[in-house]
Each structure stands twice: as C-alpha cells, then as structure tokens.
PyMOL Python script that loads the backbone (N, CA, C, O; Angstrom):
from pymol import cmd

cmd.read_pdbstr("""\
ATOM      1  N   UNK A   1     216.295 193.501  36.483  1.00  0.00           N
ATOM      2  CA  UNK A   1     215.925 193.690  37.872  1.00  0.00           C
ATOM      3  C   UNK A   1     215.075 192.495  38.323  1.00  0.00           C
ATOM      4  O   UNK A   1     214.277 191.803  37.691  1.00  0.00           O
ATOM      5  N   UNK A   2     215.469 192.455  39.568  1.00  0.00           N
ATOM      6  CA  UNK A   2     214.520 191.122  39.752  1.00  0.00           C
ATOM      7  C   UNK A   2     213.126 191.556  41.193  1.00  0.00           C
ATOM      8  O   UNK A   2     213.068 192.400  42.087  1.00  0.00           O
ATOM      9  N   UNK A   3     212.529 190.818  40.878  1.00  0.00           N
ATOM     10  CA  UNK A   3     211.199 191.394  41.979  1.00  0.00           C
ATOM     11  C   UNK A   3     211.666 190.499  43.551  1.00  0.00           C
ATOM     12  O   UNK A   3     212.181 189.381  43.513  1.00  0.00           O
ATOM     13  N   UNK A   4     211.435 191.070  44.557  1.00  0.00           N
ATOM     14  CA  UNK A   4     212.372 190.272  45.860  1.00  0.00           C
ATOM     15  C   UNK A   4     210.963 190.049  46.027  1.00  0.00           C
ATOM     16  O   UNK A   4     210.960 189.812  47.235  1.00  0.00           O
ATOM     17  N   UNK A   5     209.832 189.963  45.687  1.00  0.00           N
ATOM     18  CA  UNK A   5     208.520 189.207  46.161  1.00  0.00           C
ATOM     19  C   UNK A   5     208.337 187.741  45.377  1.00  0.00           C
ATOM     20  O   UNK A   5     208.168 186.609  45.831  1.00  0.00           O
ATOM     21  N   UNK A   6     208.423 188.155  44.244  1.00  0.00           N
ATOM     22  CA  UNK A   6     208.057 186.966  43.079  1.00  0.00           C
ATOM     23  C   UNK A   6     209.179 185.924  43.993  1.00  0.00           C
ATOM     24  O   UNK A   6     208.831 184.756  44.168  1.00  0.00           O
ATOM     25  N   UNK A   7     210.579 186.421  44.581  1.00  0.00           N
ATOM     26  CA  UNK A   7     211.760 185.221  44.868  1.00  0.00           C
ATOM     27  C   UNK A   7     211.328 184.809  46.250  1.00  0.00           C
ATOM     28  O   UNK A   7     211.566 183.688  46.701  1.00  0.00           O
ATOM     29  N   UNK A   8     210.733 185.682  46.860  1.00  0.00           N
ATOM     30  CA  UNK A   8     210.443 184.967  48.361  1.00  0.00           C
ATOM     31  C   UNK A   8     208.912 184.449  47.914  1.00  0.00           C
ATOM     32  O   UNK A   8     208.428 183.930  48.919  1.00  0.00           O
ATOM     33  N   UNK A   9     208.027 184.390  46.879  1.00  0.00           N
ATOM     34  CA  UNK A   9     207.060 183.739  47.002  1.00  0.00           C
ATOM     35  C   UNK A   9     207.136 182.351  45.988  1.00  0.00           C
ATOM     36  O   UNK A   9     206.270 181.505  45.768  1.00  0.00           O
ATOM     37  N   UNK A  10     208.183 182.445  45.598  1.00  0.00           N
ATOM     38  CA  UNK A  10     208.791 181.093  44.207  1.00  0.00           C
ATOM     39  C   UNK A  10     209.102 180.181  46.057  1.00  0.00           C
ATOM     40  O   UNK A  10     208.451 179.204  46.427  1.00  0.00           O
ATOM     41  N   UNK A  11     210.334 180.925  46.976  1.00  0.00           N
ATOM     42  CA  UNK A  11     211.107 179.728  48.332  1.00  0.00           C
ATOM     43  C   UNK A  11     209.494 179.573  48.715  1.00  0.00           C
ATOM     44  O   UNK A  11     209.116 178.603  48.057  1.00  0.00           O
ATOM     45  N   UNK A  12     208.448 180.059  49.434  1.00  0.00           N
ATOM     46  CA  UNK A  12     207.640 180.294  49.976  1.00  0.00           C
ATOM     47  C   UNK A  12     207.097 178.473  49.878  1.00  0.00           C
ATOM     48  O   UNK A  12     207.145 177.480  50.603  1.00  0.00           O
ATOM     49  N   UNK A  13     206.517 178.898  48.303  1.00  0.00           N
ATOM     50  CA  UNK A  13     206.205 177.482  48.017  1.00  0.00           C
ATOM     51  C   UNK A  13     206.140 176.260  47.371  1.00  0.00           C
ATOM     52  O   UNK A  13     205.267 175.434  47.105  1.00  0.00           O
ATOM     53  N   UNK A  14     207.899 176.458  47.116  1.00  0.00           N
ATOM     54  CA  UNK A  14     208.460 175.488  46.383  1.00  0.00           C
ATOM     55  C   UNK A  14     209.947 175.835  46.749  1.00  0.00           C
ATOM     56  O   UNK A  14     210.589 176.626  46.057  1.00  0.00           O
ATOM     57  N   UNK A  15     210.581 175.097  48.076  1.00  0.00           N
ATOM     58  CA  UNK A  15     212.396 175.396  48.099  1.00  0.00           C
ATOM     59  C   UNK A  15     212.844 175.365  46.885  1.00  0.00           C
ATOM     60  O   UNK A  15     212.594 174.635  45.926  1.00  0.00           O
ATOM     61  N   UNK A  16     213.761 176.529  47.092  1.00  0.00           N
ATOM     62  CA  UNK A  16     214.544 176.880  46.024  1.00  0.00           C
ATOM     63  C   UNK A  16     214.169 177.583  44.805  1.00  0.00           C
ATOM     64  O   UNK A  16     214.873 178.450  44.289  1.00  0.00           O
ATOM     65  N   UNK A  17     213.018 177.181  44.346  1.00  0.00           N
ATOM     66  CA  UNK A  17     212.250 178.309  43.338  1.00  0.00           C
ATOM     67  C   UNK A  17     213.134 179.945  43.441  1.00  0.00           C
ATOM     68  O   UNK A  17     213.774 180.490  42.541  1.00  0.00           O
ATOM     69  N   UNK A  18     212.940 180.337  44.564  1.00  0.00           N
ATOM     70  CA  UNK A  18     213.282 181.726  44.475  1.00  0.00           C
ATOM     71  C   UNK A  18     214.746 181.691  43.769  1.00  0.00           C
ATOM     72  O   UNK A  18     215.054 182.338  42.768  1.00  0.00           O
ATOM     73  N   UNK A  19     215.530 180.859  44.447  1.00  0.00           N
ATOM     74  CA  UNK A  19     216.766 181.120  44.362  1.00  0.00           C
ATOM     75  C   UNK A  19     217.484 180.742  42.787  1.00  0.00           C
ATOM     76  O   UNK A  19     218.416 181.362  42.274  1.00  0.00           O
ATOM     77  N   UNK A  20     216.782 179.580  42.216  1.00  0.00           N
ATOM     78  CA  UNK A  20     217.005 179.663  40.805  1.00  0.00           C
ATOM     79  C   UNK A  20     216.137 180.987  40.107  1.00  0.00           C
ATOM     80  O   UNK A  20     216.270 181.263  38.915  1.00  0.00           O
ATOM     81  N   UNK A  21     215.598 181.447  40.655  1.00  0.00           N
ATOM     82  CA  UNK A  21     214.930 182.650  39.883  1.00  0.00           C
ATOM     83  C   UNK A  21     215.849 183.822  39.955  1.00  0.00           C
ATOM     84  O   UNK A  21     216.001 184.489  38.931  1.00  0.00           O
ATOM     85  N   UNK A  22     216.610 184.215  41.276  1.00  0.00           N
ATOM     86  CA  UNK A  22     217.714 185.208  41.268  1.00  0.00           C
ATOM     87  C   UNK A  22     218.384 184.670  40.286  1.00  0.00           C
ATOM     88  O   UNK A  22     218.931 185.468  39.525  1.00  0.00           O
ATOM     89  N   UNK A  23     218.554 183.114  39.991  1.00  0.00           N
ATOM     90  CA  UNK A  23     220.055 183.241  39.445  1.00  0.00           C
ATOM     91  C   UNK A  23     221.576 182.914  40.406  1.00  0.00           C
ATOM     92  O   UNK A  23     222.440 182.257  39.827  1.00  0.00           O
ATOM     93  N   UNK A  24     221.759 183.224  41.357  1.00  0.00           N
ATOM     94  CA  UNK A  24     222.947 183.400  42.036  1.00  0.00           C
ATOM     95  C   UNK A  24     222.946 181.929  42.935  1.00  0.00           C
ATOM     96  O   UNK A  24     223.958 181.948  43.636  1.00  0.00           O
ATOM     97  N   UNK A  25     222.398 181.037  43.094  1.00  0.00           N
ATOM     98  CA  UNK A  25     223.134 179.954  43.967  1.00  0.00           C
ATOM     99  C   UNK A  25     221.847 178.776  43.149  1.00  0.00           C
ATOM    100  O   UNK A  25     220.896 178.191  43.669  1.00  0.00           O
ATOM    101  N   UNK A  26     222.117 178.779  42.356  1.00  0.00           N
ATOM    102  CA  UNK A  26     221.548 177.724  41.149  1.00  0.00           C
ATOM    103  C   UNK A  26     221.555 176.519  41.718  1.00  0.00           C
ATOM    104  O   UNK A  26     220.432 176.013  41.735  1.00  0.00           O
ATOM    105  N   UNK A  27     222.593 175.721  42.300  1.00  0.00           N
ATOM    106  CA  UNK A  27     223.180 174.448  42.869  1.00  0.00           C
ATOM    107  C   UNK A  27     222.327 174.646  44.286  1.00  0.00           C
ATOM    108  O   UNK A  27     221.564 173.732  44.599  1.00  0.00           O
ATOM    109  N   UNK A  28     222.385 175.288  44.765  1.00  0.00           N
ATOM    110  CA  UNK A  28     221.375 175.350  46.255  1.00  0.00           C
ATOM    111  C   UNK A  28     220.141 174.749  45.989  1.00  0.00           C
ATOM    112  O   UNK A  28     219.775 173.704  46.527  1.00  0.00           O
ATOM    113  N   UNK A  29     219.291 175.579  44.925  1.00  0.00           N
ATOM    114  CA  UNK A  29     217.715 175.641  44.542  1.00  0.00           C
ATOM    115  C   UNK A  29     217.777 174.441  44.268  1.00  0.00           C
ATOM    116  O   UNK A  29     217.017 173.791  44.986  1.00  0.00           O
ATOM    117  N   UNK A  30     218.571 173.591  43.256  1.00  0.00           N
ATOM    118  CA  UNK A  30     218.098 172.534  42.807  1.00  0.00           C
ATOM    119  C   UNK A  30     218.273 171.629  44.011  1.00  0.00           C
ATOM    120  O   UNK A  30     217.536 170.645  44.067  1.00  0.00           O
ATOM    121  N   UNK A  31     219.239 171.851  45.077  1.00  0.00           N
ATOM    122  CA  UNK A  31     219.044 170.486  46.072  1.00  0.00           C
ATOM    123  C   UNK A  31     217.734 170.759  46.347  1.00  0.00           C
ATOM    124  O   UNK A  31     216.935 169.874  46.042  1.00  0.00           O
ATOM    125  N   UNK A  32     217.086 172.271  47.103  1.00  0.00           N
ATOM    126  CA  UNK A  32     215.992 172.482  48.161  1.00  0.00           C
ATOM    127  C   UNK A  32     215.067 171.684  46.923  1.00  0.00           C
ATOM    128  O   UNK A  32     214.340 170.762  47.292  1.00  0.00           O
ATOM    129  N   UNK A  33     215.092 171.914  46.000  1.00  0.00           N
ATOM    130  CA  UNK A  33     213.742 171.075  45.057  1.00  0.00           C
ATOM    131  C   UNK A  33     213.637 169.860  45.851  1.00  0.00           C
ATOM    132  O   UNK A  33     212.856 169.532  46.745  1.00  0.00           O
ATOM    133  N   UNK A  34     214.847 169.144  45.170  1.00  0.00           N
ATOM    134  CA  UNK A  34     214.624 167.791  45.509  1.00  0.00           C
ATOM    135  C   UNK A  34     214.371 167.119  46.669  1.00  0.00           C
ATOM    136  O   UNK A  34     213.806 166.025  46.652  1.00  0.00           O
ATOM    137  N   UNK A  35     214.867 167.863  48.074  1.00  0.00           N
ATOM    138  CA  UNK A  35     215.084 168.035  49.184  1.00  0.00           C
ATOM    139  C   UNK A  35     213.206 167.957  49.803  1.00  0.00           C
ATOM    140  O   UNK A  35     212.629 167.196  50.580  1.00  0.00           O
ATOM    141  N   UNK A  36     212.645 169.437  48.790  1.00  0.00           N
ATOM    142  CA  UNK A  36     211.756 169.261  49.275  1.00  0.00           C
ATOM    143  C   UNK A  36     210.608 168.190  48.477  1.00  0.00           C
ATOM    144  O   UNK A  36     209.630 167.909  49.169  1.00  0.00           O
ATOM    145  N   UNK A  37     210.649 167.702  47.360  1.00  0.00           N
ATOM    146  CA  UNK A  37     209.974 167.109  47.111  1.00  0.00           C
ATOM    147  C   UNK A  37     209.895 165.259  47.970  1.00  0.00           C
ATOM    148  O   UNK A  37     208.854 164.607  48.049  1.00  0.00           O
ATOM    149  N   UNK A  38     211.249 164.800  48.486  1.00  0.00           N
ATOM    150  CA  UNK A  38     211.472 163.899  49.704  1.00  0.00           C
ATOM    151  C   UNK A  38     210.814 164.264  50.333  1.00  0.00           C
ATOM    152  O   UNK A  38     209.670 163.921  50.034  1.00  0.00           O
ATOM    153  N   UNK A  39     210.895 164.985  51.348  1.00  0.00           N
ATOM    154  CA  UNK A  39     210.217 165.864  52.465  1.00  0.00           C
ATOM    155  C   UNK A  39     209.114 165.920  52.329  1.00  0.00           C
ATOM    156  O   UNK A  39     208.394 165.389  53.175  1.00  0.00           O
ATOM    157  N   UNK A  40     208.677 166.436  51.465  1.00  0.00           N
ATOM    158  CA  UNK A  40     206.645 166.354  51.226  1.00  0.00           C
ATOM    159  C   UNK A  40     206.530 164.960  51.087  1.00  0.00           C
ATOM    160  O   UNK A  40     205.754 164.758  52.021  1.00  0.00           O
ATOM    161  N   UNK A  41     206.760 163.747  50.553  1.00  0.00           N
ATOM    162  CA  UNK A  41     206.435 162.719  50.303  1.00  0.00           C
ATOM    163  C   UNK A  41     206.230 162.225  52.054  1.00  0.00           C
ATOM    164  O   UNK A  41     205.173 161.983  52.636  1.00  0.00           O
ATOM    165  N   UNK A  42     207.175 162.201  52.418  1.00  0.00           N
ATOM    166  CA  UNK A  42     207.435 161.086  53.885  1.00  0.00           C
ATOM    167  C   UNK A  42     206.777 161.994  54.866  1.00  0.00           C
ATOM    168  O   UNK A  42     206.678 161.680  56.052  1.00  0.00           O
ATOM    169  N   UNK A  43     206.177 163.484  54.225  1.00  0.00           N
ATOM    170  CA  UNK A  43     205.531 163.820  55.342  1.00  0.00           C
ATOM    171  C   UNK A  43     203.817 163.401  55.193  1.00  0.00           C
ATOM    172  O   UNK A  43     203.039 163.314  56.142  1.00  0.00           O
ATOM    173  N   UNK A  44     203.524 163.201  53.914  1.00  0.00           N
ATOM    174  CA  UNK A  44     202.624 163.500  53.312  1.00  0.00           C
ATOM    175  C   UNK A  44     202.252 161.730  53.879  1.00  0.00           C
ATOM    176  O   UNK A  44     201.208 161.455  54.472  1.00  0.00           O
ATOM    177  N   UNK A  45     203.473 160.563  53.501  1.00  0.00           N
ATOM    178  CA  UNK A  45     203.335 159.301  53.898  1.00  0.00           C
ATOM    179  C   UNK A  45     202.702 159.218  55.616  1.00  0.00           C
ATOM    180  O   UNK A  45     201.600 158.748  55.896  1.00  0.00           O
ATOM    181  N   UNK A  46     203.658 159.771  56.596  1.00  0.00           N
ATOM    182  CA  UNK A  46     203.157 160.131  57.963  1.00  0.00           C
ATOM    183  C   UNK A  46     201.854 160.178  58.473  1.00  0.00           C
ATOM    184  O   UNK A  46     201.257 159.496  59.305  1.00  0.00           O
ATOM    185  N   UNK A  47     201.413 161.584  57.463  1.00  0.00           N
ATOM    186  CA  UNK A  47     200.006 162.112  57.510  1.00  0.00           C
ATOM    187  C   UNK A  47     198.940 161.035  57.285  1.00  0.00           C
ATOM    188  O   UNK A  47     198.076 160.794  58.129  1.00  0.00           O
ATOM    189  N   UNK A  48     199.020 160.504  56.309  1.00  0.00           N
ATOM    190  CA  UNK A  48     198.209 159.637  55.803  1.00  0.00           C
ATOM    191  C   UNK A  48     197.561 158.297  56.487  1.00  0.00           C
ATOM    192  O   UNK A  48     196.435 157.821  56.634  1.00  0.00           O
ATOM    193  N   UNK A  49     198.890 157.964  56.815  1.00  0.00           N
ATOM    194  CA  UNK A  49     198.813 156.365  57.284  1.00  0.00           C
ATOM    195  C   UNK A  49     199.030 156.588  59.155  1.00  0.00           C
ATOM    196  O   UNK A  49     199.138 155.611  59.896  1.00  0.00           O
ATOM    197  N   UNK A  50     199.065 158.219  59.733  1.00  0.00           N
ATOM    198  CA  UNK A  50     198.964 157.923  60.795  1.00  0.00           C
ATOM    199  C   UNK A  50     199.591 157.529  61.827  1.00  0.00           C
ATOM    200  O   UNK A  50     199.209 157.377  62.987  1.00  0.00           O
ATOM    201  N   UNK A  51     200.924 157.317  61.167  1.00  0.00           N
ATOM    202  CA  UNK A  51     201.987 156.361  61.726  1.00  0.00           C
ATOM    203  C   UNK A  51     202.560 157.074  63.565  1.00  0.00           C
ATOM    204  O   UNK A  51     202.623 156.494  64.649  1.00  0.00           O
ATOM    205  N   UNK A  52     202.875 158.520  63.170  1.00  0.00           N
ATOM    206  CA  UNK A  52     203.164 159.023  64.843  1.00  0.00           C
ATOM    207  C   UNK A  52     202.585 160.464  64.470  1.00  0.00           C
ATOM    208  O   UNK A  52     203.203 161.269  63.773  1.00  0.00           O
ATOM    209  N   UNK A  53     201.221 160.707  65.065  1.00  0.00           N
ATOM    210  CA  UNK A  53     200.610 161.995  64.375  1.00  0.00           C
ATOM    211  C   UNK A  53     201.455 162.797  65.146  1.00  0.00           C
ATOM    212  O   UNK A  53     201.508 163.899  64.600  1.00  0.00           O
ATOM    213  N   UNK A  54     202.104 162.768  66.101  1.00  0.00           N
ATOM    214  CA  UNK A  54     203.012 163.767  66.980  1.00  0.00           C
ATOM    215  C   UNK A  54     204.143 164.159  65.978  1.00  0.00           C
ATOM    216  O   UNK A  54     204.040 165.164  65.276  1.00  0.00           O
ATOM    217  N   UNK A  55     205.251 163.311  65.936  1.00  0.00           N
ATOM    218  CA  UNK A  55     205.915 163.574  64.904  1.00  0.00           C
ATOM    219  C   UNK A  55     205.844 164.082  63.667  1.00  0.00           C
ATOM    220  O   UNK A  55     206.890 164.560  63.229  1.00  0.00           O
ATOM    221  N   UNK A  56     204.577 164.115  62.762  1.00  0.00           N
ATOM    222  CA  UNK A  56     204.500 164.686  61.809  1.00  0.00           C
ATOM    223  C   UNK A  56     203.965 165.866  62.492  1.00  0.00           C
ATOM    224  O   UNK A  56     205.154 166.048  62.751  1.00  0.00           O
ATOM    225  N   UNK A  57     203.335 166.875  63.055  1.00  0.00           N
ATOM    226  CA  UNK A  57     203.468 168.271  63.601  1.00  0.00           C
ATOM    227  C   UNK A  57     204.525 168.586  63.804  1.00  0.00           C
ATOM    228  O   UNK A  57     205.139 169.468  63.203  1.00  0.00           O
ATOM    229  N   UNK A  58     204.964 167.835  64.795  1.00  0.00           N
ATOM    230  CA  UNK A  58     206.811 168.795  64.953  1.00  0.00           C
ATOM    231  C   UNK A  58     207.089 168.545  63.213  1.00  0.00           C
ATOM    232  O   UNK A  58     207.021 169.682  62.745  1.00  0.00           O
ATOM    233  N   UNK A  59     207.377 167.535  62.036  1.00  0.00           N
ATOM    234  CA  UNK A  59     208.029 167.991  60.990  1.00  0.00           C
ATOM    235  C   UNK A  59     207.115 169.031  60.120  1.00  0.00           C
ATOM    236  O   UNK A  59     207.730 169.695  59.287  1.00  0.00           O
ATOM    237  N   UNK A  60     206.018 169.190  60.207  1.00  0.00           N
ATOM    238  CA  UNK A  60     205.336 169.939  59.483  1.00  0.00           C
ATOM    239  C   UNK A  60     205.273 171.872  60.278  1.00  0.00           C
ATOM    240  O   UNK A  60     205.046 172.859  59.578  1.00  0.00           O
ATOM    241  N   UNK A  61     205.539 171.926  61.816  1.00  0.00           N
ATOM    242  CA  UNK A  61     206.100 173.173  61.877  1.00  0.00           C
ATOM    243  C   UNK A  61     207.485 173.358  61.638  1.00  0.00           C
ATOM    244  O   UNK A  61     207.728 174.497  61.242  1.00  0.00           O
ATOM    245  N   UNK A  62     208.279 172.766  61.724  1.00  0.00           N
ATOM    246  CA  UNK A  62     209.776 173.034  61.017  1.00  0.00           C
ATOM    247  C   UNK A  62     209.263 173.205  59.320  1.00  0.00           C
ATOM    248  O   UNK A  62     209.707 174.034  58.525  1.00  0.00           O
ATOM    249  N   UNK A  63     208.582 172.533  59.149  1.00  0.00           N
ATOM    250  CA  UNK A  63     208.577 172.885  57.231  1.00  0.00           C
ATOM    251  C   UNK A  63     208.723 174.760  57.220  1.00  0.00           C
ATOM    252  O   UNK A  63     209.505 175.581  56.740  1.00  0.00           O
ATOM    253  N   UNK A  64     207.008 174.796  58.357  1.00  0.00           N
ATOM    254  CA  UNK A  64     206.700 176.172  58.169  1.00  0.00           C
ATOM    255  C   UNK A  64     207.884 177.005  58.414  1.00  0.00           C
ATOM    256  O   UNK A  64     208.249 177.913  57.668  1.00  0.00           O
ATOM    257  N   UNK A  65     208.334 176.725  59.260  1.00  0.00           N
ATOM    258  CA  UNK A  65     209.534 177.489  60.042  1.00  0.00           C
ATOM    259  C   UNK A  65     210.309 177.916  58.463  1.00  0.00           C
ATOM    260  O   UNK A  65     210.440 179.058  58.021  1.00  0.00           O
ATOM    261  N   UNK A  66     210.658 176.904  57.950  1.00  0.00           N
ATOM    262  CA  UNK A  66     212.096 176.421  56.832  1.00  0.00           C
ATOM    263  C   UNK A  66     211.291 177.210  55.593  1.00  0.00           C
ATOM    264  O   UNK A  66     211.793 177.885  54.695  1.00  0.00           O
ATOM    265  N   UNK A  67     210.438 177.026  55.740  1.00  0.00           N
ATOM    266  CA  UNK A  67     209.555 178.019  54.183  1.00  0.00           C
ATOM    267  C   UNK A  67     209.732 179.782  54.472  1.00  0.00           C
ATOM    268  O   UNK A  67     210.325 180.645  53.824  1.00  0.00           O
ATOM    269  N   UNK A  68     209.139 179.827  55.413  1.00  0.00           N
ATOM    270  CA  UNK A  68     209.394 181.195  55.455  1.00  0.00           C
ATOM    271  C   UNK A  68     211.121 182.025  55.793  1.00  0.00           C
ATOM    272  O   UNK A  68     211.465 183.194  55.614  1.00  0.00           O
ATOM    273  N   UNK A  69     211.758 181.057  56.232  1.00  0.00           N
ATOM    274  CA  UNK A  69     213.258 181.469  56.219  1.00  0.00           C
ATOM    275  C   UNK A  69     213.880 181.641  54.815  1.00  0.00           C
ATOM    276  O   UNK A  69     214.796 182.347  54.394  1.00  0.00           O
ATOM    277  N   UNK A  70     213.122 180.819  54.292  1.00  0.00           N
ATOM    278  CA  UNK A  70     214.066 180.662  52.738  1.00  0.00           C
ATOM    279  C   UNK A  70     213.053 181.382  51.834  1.00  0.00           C
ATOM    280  O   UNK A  70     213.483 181.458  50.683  1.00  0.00           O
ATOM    281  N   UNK A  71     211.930 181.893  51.989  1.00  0.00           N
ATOM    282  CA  UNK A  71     211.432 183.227  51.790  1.00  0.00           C
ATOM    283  C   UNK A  71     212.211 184.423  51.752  1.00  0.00           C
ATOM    284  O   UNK A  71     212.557 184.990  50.716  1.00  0.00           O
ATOM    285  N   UNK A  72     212.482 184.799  52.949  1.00  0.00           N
ATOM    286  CA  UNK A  72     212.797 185.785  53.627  1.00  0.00           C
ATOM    287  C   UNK A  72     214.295 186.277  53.059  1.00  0.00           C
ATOM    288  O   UNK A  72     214.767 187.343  52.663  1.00  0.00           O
ATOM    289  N   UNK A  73     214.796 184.863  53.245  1.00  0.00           N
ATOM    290  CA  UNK A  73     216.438 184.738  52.226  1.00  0.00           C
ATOM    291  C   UNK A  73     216.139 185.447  50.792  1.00  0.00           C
ATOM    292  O   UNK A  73     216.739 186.509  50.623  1.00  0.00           O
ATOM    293  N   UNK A  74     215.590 185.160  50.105  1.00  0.00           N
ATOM    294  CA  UNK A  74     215.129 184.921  48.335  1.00  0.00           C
ATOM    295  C   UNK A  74     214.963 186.359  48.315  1.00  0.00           C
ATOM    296  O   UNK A  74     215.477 186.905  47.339  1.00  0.00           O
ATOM    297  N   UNK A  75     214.286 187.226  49.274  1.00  0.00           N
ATOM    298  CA  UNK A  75     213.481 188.267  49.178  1.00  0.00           C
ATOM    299  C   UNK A  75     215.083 189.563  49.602  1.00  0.00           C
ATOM    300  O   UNK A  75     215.401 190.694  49.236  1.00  0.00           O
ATOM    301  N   UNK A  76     215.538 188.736  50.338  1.00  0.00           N
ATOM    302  CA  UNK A  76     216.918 190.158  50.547  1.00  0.00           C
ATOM    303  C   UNK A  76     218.253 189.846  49.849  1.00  0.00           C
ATOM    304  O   UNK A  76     219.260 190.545  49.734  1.00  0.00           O
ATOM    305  N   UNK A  77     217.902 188.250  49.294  1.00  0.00           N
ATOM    306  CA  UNK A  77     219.038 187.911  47.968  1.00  0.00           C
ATOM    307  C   UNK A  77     218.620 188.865  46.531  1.00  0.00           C
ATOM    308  O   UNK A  77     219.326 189.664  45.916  1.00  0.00           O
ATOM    309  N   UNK A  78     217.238 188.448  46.286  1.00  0.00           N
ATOM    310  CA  UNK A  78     217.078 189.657  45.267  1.00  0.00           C
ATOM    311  C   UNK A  78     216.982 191.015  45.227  1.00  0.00           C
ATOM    312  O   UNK A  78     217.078 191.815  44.295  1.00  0.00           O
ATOM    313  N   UNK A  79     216.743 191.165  46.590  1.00  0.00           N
ATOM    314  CA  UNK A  79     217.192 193.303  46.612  1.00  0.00           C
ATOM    315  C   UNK A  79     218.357 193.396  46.723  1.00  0.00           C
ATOM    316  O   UNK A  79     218.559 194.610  46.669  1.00  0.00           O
ATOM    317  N   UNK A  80     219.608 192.731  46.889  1.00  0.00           N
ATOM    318  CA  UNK A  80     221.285 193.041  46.755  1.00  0.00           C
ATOM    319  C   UNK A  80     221.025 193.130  45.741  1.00  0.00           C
ATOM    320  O   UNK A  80     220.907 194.294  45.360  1.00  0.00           O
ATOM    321  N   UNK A  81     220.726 191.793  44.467  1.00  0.00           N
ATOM    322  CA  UNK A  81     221.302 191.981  43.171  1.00  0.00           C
ATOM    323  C   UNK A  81     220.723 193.310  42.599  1.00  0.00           C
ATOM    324  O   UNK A  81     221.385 193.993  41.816  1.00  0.00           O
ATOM    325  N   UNK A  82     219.308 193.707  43.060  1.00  0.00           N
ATOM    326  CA  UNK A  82     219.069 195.026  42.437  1.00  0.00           C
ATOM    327  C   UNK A  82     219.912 195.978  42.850  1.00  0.00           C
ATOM    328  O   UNK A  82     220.124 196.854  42.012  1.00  0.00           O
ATOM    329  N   UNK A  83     220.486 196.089  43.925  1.00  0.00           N
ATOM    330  CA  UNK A  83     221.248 196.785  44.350  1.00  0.00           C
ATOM    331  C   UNK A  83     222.819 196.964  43.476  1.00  0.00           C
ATOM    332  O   UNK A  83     223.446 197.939  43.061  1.00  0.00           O
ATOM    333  N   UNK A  84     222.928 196.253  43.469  1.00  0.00           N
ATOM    334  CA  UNK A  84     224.131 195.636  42.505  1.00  0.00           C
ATOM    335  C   UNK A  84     223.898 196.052  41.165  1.00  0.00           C
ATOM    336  O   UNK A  84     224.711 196.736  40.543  1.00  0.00           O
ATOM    337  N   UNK A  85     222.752 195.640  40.674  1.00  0.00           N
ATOM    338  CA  UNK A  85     222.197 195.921  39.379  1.00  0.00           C
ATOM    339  C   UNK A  85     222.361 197.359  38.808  1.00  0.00           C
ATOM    340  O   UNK A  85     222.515 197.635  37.618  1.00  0.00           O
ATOM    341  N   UNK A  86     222.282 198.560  40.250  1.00  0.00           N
ATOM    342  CA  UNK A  86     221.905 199.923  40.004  1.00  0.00           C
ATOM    343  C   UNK A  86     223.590 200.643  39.743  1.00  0.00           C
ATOM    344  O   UNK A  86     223.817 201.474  38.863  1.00  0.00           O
ATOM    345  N   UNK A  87     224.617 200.120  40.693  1.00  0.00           N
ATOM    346  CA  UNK A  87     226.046 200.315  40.775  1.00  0.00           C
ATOM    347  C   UNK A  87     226.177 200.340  39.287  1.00  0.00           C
ATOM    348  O   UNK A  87     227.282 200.494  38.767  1.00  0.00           O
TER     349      UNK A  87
END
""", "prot")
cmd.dss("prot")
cmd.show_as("cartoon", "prot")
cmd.util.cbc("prot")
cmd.orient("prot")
C-alpha cells in the first residue's frame, strides 16, 4: 500500500519524488528531477544576481503553482493504486 501523503509530499518538494515512489510513471519522475534541479539553478541564478527581479516572481509563482499540482497528482495517483491494490 502506498501512503498518498508521503507521494504528494516526496512532488511537493522535489518533482517527481512522489511519482518514483508510486512506482507507476518512473520515466516522468526522473525528467521532473532533472527538470527541476535546471529550474532551481537559473532561478536561484536570477535571484541572486538580480538580473529581472520581475521575472523571477512570475517563475517562482509558477514553481508554486507546478509543486502543488504535482502534489495533488502523486496524492490521487497513489489512492488508485491502493485502490487497485484492494481489487
């Protein structure tokens, strides 16, 4: 059985975590890793150096946006498989 919290709190804060933790879209999780570890860098670069503080808000509320979607995913991907699990 898998816990649909532990998988929406693995996407929460680390893409894809959850989803290699179900198990079921393995190849997804590992892009969002990498995906997000790009993504934190050039946002993290932005932040730093200042470059268009506007632009890094708009990408840093889409992060938020994109974290909690793929939360939310992780969390009703792992109550099917329990569901599945019980069949």
């Amino acid at each position: 059985m898998k816990n649909p919290w532990i998988a929406a709190i693995l996407n929460l804060f680390l893409f894809g975590g959850g989803y290699l933790y179900n198990g079921k879209r393995k190849g997804l999780g590992v892009a969002l890793i990498i995906a997000w570890v790009v993504i934190r860098y050039g946002e993290i670069s932005i932040f730093l150096t200042n470059l268009v503080f506007d632009k890094w808000i708009v990408l840093f509320l889409g992060l938020v946006i994109l974290m909690f979607s793929l939360a939310a995913d992780a969390y009703s991907e792992a109550k099917q498989i329990n569901e599945q699990t019980k069949k």
